[in-house]
C-alpha positions as CSV (number, residue, x, y, z in Angstrom):
1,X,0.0,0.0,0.0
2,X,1.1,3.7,-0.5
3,X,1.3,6.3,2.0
4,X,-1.8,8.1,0.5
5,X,-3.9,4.7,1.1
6,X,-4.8,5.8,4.8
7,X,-6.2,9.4,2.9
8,X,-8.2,7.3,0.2
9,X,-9.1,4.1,2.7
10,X,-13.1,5.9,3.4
11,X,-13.7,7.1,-0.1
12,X,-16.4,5.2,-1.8
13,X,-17.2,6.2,-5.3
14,X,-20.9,6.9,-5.7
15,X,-22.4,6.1,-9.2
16,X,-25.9,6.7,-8.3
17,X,-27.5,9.2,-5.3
18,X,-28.1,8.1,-2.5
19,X,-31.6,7.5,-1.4
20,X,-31.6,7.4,2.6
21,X,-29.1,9.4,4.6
22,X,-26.7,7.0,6.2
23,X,-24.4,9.5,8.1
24,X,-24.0,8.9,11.8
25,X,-24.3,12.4,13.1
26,X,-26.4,15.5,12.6
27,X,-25.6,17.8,9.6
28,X,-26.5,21.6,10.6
29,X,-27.7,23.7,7.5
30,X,-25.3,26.4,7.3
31,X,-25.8,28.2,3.5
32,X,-26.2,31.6,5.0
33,X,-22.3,31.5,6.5
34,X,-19.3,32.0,4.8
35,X,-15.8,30.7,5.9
36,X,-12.3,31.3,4.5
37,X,-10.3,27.8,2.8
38,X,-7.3,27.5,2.7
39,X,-6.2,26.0,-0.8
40,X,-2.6,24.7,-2.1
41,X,-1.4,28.6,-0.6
42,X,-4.5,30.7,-1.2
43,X,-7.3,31.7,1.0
44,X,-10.5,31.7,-0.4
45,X,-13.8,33.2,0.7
46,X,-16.4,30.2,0.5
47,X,-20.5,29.3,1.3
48,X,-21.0,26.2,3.4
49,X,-23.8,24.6,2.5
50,X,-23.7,22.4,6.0
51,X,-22.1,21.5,8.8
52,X,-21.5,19.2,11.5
53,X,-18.9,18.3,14.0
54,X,-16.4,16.1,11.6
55,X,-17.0,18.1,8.2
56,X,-18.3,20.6,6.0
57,X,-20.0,20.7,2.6
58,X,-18.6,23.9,0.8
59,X,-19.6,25.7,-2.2
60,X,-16.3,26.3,-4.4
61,X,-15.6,27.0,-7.9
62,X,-11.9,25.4,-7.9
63,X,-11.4,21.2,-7.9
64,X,-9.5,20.3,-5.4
65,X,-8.0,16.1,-5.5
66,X,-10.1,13.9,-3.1
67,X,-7.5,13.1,-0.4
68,X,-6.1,16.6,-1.1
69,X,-5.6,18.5,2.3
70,X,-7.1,22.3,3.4
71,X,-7.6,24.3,5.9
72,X,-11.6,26.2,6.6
73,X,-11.4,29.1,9.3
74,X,-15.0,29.4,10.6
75,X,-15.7,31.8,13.1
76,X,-16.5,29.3,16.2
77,X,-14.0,27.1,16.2
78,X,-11.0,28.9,14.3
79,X,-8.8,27.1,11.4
80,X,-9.5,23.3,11.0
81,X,-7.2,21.1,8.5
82,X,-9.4,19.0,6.6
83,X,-9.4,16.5,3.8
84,X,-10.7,16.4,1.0
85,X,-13.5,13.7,0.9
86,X,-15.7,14.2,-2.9
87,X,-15.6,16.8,-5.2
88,X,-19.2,17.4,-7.6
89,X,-20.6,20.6,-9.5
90,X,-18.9,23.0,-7.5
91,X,-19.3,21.8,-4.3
92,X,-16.8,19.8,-2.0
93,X,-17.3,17.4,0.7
94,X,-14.4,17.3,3.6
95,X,-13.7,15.8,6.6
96,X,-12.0,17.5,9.9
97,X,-8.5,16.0,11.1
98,X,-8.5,15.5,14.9
């Protein structure tokens, strides 16, 4: 295995929508904040779209790898790393790092 296999190891590639929500905790809607992510050097102004307490889905025009890590500053909790999780029609899925 490679040493990118631990980043890729919970990606599953979706090819059809999901019909039931299978996540394990609460998402919080969250399209009327904005947060700053951090991108290979760059800080960009983005729109979550929700949130919960391992992860974000973000609104942003760029296309970032999945694995790929960044950073999101949000007002209550400061700047998180994250990782890159899926990436579809300008909007991002990632995950916190503890």
């Amino acid at each position: 295995m490679g040493e990118n296999s631990s980043l890729t190891a919970g990606i599953v590639p979706r090819a059809v929508k999901r019909m039931i929500d299978e996540r394990g905790e609460e998402r919080f809607n969250a399209q009327s904040q904005t947060a700053v992510l951090g991108f290979r050097g760059d800080a960009h102004v983005v729109r979550l779209v929700n949130l919960s307490d391992s992860g974000a889905m973000v609104i942003f025009a760029e296309t970032p790898h999945i694995g790929e890590t960044v950073t999101l500053q949000l007002l209550d909790r400061g700047e998180v790393k994250a990782v890159v999780r899926w990436v579809r029609e300008g909007r991002i899925g990632i995950n916190f790092v503890a």
